[in-house]
KEKE-3310 file (N, C-alpha, C; in steps of 0.2 Angstrom, whole numbers, plus 5000, padded with zeros to 4 digits):
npx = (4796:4790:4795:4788:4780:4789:4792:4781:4779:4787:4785:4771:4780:4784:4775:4768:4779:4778:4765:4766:4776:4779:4783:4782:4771:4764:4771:4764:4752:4754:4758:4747:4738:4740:4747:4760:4775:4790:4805:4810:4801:4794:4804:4800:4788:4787:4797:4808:4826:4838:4846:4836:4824:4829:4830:4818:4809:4818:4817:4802:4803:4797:4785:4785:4789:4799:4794:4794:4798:4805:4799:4792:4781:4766:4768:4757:4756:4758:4748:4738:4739:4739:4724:4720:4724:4717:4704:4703:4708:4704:4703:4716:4723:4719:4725:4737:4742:4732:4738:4736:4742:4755:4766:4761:4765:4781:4783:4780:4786:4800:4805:4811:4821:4831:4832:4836:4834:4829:4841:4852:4848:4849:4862:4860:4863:4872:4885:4895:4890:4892:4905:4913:4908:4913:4926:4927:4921:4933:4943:4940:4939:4953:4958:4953:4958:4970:4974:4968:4970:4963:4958:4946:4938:4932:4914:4917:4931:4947:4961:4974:4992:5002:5016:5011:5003:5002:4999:4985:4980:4983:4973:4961:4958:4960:4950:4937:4936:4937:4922:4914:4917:4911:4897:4893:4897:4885:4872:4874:4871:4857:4851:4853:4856:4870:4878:4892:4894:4900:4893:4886:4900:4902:4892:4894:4904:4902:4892:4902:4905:4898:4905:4917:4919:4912:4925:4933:4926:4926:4936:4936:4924:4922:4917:4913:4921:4911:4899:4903:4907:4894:4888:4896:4889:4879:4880:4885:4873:4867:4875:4873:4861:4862:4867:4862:4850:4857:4861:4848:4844:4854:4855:4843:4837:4824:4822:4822:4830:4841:4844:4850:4862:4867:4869:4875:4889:4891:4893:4903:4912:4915:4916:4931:4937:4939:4949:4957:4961:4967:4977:4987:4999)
npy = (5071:5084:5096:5100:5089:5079:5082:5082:5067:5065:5069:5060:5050:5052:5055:5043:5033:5039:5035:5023:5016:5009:5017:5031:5033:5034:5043:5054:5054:5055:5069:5074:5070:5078:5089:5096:5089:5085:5081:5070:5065:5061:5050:5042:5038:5031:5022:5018:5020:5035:5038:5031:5039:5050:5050:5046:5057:5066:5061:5065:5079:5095:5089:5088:5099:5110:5121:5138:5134:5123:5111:5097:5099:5099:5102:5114:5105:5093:5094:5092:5079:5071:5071:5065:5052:5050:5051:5040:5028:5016:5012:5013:5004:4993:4995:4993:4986:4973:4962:4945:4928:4921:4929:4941:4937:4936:4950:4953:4946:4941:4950:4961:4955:4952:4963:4975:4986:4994:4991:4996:5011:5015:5021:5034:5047:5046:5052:5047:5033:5029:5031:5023:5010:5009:5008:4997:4987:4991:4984:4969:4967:4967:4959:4946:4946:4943:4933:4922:4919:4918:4931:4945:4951:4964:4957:4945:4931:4929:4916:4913:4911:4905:4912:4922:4931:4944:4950:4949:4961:4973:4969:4967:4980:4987:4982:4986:4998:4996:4991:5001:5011:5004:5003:5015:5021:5017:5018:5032:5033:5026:5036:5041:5049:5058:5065:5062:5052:5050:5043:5034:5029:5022:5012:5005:4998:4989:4980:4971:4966:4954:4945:4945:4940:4927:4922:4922:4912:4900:4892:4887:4878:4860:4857:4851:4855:4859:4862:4870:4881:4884:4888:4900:4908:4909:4919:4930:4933:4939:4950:4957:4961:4969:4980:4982:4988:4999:5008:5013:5017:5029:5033:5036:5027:5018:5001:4990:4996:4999:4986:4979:4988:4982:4969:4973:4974:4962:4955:4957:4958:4943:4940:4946:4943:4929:4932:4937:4925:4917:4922:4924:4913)
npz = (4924:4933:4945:4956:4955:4959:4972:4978:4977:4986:4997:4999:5000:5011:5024:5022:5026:5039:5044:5043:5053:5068:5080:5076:5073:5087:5094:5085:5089:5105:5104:5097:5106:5118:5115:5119:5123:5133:5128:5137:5142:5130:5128:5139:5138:5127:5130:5124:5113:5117:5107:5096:5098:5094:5080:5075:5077:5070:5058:5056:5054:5048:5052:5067:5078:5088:5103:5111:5123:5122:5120:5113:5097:5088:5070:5060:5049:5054:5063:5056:5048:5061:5063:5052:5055:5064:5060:5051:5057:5055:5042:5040:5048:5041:5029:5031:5043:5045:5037:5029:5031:5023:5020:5026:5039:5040:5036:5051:5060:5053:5046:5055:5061:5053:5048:5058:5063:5077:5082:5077:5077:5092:5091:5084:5085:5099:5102:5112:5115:5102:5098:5108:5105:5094:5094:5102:5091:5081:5088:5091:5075:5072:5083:5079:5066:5066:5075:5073:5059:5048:5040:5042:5028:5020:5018:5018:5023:5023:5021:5031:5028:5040:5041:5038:5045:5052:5042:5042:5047:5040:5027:5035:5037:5026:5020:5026:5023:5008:5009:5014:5006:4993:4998:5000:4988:4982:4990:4985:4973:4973:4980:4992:5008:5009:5021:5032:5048:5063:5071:5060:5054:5065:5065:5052:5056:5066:5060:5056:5065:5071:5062:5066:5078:5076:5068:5079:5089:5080:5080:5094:5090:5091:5075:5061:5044:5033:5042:5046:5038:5034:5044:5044:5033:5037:5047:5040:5034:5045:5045:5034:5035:5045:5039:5031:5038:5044:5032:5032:5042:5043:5030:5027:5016:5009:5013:5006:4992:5000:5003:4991:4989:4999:4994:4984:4989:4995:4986:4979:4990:4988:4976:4976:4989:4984:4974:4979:4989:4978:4976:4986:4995)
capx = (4793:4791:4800:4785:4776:4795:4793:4771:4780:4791:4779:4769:4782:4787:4769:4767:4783:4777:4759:4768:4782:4773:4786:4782:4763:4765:4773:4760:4747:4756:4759:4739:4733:4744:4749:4766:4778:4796:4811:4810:4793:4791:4806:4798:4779:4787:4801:4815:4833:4838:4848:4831:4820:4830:4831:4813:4810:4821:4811:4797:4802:4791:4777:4785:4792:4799:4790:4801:4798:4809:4795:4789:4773:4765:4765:4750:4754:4760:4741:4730:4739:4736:4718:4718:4724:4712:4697:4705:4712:4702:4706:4725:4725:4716:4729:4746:4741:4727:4738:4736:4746:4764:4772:4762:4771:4787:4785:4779:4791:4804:4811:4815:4824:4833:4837:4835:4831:4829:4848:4858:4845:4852:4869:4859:4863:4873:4891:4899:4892:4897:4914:4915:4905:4918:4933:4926:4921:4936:4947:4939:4941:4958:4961:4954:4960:4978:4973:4964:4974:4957:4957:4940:4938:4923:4911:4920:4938:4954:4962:4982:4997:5004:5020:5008:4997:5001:4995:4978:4980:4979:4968:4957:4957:4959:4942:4931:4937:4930:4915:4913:4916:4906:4889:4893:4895:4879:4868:4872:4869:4851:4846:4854:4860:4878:4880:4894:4895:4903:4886:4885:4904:4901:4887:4898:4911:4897:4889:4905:4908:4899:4909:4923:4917:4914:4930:4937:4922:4927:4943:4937:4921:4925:4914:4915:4922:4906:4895:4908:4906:4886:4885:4897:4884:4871:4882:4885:4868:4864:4880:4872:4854:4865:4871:4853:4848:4862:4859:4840:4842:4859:4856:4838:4836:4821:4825:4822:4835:4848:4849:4853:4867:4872:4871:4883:4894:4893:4896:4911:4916:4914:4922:4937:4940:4940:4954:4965:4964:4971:4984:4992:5001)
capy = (5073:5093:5097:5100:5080:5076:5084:5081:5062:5064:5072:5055:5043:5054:5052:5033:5032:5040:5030:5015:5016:5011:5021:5040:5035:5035:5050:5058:5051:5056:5074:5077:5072:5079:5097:5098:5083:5086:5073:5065:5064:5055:5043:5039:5037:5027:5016:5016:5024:5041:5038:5027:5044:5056:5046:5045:5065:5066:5058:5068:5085:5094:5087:5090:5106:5112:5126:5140:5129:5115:5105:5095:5098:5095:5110:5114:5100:5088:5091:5090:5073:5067:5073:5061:5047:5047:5049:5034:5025:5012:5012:5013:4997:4987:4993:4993:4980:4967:4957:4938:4924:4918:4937:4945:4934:4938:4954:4957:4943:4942:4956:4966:4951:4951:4972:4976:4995:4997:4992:5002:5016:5018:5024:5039:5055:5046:5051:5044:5027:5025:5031:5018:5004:5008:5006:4989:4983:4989:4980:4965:4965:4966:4953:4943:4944:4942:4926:4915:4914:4921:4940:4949:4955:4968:4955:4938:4931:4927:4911:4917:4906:4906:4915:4930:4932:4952:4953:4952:4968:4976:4965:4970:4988:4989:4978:4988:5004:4996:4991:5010:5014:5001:5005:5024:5025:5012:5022:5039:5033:5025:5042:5039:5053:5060:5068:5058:5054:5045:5037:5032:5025:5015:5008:4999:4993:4984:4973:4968:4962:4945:4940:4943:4936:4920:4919:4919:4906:4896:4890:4884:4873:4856:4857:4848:4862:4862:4863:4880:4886:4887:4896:4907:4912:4913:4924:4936:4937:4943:4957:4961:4963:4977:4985:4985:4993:5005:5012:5011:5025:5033:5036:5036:5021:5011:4992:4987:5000:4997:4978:4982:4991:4978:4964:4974:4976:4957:4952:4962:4953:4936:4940:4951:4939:4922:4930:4937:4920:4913:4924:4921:4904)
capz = (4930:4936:4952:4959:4956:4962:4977:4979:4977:4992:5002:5003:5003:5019:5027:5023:5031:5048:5047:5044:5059:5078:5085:5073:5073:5093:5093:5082:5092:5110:5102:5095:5111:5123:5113:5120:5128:5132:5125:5142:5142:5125:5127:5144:5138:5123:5130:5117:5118:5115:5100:5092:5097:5089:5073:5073:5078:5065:5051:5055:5049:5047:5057:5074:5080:5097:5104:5116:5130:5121:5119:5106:5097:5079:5064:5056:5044:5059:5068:5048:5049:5067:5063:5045:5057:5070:5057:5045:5059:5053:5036:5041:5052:5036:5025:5033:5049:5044:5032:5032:5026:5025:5018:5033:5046:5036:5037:5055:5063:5052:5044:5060:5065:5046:5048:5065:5063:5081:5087:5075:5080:5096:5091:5079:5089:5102:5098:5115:5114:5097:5099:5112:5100:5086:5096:5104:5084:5078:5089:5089:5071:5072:5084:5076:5059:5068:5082:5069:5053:5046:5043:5039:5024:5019:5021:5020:5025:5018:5025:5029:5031:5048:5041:5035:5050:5053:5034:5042:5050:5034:5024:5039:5037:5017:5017:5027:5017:5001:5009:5015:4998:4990:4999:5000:4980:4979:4992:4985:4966:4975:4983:5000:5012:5008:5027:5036:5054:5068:5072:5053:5054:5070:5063:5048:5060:5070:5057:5055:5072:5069:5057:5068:5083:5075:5068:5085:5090:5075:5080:5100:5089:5085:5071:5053:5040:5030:5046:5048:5032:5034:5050:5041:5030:5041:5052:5034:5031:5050:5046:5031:5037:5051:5034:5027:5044:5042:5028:5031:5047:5042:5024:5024:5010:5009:5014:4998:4991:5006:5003:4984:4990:5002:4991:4979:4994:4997:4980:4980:4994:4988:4971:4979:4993:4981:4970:4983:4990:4973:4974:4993:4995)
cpx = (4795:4793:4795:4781:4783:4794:4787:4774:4784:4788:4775:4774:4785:4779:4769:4771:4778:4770:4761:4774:4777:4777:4784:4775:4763:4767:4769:4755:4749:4755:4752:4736:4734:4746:4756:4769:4787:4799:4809:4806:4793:4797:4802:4791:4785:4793:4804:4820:4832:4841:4840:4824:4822:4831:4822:4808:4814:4818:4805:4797:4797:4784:4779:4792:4795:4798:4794:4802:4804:4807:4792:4785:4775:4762:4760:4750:4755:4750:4736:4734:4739:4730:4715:4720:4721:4706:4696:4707:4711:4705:4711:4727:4724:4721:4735:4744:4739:4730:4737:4739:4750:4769:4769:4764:4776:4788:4783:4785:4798:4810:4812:4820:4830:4836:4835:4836:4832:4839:4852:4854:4846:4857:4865:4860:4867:4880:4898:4899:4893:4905:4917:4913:4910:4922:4932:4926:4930:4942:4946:4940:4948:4960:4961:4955:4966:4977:4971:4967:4967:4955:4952:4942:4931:4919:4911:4928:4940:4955:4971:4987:4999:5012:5017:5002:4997:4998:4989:4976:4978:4974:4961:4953:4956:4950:4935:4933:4934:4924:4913:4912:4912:4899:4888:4891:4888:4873:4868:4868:4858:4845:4848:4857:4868:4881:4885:4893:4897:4898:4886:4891:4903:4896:4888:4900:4906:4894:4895:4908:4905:4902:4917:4925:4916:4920:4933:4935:4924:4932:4942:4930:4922:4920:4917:4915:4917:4901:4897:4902:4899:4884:4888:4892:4879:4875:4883:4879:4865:4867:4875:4863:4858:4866:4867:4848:4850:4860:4852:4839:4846:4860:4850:4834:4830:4825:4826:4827:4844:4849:4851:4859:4873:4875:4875:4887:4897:4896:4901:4915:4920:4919:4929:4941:4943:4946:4960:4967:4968:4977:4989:4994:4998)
cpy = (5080:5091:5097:5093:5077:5076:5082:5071:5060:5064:5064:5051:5045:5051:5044:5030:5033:5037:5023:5010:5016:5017:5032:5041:5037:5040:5056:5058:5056:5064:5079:5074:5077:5089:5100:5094:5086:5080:5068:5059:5058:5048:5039:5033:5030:5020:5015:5020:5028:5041:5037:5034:5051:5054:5045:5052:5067:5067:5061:5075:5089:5095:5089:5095:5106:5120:5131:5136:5124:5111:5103:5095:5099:5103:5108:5107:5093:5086:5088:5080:5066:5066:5065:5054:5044:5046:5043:5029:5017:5007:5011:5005:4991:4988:4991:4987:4974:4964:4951:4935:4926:4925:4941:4945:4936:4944:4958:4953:4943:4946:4962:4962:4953:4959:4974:4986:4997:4996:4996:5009:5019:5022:5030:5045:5052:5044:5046:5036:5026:5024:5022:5010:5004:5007:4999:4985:4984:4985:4972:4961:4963:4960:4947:4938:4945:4934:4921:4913:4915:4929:4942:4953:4958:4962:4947:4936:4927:4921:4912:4911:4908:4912:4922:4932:4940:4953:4953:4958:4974:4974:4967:4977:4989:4987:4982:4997:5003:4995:4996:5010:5013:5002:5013:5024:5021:5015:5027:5036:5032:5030:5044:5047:5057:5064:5061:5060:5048:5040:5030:5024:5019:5012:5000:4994:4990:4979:4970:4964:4954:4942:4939:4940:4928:4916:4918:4913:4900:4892:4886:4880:4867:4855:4854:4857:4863:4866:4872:4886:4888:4891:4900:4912:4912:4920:4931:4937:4940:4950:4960:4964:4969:4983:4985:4991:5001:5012:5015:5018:5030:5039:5038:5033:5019:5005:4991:4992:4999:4993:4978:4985:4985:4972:4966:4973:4968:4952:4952:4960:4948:4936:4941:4945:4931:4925:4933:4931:4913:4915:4923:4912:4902)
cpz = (4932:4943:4957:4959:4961:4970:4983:4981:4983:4997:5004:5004:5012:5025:5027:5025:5040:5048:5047:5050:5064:5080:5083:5073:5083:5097:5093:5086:5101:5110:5101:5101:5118:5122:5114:5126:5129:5131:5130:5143:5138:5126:5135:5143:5132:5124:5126:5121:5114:5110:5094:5093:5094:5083:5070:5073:5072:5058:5050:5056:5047:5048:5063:5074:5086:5097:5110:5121:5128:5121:5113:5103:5088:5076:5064:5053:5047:5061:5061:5049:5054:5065:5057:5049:5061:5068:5052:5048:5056:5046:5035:5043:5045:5032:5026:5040:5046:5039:5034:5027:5027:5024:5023:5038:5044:5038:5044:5060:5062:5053:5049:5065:5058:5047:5054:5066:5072:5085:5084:5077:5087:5097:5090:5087:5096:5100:5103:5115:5107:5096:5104:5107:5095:5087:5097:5096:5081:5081:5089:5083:5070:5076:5082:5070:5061:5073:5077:5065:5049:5043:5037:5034:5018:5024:5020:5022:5021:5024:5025:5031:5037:5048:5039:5039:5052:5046:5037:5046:5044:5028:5026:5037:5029:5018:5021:5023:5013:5004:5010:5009:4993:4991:5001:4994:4977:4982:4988:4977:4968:4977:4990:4999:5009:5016:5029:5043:5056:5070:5069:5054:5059:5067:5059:5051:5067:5067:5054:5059:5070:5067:5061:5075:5082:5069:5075:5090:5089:5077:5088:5097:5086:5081:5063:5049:5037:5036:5047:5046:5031:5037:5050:5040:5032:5045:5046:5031:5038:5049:5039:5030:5041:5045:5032:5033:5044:5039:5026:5036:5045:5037:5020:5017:5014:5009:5008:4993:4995:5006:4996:4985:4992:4999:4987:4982:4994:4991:4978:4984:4993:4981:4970:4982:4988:4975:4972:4986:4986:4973:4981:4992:4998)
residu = (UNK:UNK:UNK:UNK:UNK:UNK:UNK:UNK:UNK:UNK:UNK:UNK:UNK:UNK:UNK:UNK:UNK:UNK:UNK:UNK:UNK:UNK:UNK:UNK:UNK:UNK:UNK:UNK:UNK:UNK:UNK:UNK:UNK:UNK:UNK:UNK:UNK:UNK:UNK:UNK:UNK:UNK:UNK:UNK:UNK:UNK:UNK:UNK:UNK:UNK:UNK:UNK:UNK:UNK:UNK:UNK:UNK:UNK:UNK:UNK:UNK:UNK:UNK:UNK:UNK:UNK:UNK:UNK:UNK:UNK:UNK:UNK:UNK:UNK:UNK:UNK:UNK:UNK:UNK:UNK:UNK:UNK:UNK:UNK:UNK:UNK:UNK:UNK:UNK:UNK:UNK:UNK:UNK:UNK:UNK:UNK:UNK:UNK:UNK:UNK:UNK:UNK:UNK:UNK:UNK:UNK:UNK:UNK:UNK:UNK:UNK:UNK:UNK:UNK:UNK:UNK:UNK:UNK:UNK:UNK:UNK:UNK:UNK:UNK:UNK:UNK:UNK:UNK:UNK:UNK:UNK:UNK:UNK:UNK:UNK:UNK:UNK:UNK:UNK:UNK:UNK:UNK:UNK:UNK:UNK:UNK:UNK:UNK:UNK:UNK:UNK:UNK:UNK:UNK:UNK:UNK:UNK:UNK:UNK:UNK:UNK:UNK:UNK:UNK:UNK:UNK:UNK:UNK:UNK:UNK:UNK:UNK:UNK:UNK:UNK:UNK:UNK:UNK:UNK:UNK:UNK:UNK:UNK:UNK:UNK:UNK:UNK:UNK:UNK:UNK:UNK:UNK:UNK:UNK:UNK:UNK:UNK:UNK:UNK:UNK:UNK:UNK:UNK:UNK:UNK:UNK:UNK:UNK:UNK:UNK:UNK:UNK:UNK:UNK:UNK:UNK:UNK:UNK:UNK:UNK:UNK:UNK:UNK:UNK:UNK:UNK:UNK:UNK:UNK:UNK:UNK:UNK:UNK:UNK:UNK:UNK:UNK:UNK:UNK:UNK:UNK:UNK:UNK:UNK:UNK:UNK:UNK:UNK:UNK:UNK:UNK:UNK:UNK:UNK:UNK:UNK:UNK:UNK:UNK:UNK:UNK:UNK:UNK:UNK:UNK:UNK:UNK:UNK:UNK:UNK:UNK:UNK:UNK:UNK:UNK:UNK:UNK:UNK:UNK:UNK:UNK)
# end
């Protein structure tokens, strides 16, 4: 493939991106009929947070400018494609909306429930509340891979003797290291982003708060151990829908690229964690 099809190929999956988001068609839409909005303006008109509209501003590169005013308006190539969406809107709704049957509910109910694109999007471009979210997640984790006898690890836990219960302070920390590491060198190999940020990082250390909120849950339910062990793994596939999210605003992956990643992450987890716990007494 020449550099130029490479590029011709980018070009739409960016467009079919912004016709298939409410929130960038909205935008588009606010922008071509209005001519010039400011930020306030559009998070107002659109009711999301400022994190979730600079990540969607973002994405459309490009198509939306700011003008000396500091106000947001649509390039030349921004307005040819409001133009192409108000005369096809038609044709746009039949293909991307008007599904029916059981994979259309899936995919309008579901999987926002499954990767929730809109919660890790309010950190993007909001550095003090992540700061503040990354501090709250990371201690959380730590407390309680030190209070339970449980200590999170990437994206399962270890089960500690009572005389090794500071060892989940490290355990802790080593295991979201590999998992950074793990869906870093899985993203980049996929096409993802290479930018770090503190957004990004806070991001990780929240889809791993489940896991460590219901270890500290775990211990006040008298629940049968299997009963546990299941709403484990519901609670590890909510964390790693957050890490498909993640990587979905952060790093710019497709879903279906980003949970590829994560499931390596989790696989990684589950074979790591099952032969550290052969090796502890």
């Amino acid at each position: 493939m020449s550099n130029e099809e490479a590029s011709q190929n980018i070009g739409q999956e960016v467009v079919f991106e912004i016709l298939s988001n409410p929130v960038k068609r909205s935008i588009l839409r606010i922008l071509g009929e209005r001519g010039e909005v400011s930020f306030t303006e559009l998070k107002t008109e659109l009711k999301t947070s400022t994190g979730n509209l600079y990540y969607n501003l973002d994405g459309m590169a490009g198509f939306v400018t700011k003008n000396e005013k500091r106000k947001y308006m649509l390039t030349e190539k921004g307005q040819k494609l409001y133009r192409f969406m108000i005369d096809e809107d038609a044709r746009v709704r039949s293909m991307l909306v008007e599904k029916k049957g059981f994979l259309a509910h899936i995919e309008k109910y579901v999987l926002p429930v499954l990767v929730p694109e809109n919660i890790v999007a309010v950190l993007y471009n909001e550095r003090t509340l992540s700061l503040i979210v990354l501090v709250a997640a990371f201690l959380g984790g730590l407390v309680s891979s030190v209070a339970t006898y449980r200590a999170i690890f990437m994206l399962d836990q270890l089960f500690l003797p009572a005389s090794m219960q500071l060892l989940g302070i490290a355990i802790y920390l080593i295991g979201v290291a590999m998992l950074v590491g793990v869906i870093e060198l899985a993203q980049r190999i996929l096409g993802g982003h290479t930018k770090w940020s503190l957004e990004y990082i806070a991001a990780v250390f929240v889809a791993t708060l489940p896991l460590s909120l219901f270890n500290l849950l775990e211990s006040l339910l008298p629940l049968d151990v299997f009963i546990l062990n299941i709403l484990f793994r519901i609670i590890q596939i909510f964390a790693m829908g957050l890490l498909t999210a993640t990587l979905s605003v952060f790093r710019g992956l497709p879903k279906d690229r980003a949970f590829i990643c994560v499931f390596g992450a989790y696989y990684s987890s589950f074979m790591l964690s099952l032969g550290l716990q052969r090796m502890l007494p």
